[in-house]
C-alpha positions, 0 to 999 in steps of 0.5 A, spaced: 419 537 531 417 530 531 420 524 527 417 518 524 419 512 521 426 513 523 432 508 523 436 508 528 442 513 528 447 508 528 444 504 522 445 511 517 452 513 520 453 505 518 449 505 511 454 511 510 461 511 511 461 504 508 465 502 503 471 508 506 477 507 509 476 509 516 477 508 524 472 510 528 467 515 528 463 518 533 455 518 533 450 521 538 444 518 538 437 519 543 442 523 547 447 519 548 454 518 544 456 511 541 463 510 538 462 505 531 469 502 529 469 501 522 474 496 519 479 499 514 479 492 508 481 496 503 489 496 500 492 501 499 494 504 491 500 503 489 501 509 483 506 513 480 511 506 480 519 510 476 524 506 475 530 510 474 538 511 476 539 503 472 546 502 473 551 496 472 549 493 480 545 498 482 537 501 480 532 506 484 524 504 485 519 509 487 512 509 487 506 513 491 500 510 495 493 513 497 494 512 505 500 511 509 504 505 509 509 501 508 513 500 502 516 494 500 520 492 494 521 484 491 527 482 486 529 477 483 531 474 476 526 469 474 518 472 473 516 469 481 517 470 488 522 464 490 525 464 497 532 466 493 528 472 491 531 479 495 527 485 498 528 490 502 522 493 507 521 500 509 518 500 517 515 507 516 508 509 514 509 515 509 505 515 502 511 516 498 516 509 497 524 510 494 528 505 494 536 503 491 536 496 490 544 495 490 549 488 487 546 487 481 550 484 475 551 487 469 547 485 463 542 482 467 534 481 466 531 483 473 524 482 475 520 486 481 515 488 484 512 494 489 508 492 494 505 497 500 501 495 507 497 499 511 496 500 519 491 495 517 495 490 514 491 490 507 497 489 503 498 491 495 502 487 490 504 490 483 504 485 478 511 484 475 515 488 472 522 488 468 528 493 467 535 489 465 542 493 467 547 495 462 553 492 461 560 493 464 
């Protein structure tokens, strides 16, 4: 069988997959193999985001990405990240992130956000959201 007019095997392996989110991919072209990396540039999706538990001094955050990462949750009482503005930060890569933020004031207006990173470092941040503890 004889081809004509062919593009190099590298060029439609790279036409392909571009756009998806992978790490390397294994291409065999005039007999010989050739590995392609493939920059992951894309975010991962934050999904699913439940507030529950909300106490006095205390609130559970969970959320979904659609690839390992981790997780990262921002809180604070006015509506922007500040250096005052508390977190706390998971290290392991899981698609499910849970979180228990813990000495809250009663009756209190709390902004957060959820904010999730990839093995890539392509970070994710929601945009603010607001919950308010009951009062004593």
């Amino acid at each position: 069988m004889k081809v004509i007019n062919r593009k190099p095997l590298t060029e439609m392996v790279l036409s392909i997959v571009l756009g998806l989110t992978c790490c390397s991919i294994v291409a065999w072209g005039n007999s010989e193999e050739k590995r392609l990396k493939v920059e992951d540039t894309t975010s991962p999706v934050i999904s699913n985001v439940k507030l529950f538990d909300i106490t006095e001094t205390s609130a559970k955050i969970s959320w979904e990405t659609d690839e390992p990462a981790r997780g990262e949750i921002v809180w604070d009482v006015i509506d922007k990240v500040s250096k005052d503005s508390k977190y706390i930060i998971s290290e392991e890569f899981t698609t499910t992130h849970s979180f228990k933020i813990t000495g809250l004031l009663p009756s209190t207006l709390y902004y957060y956000w959820t904010a999730s990173v990839d093995a890539n470092k392509n970070w994710k941040v929601s945009e603010p959201s607001t919950f308010k503890t009951p009062a004593k």
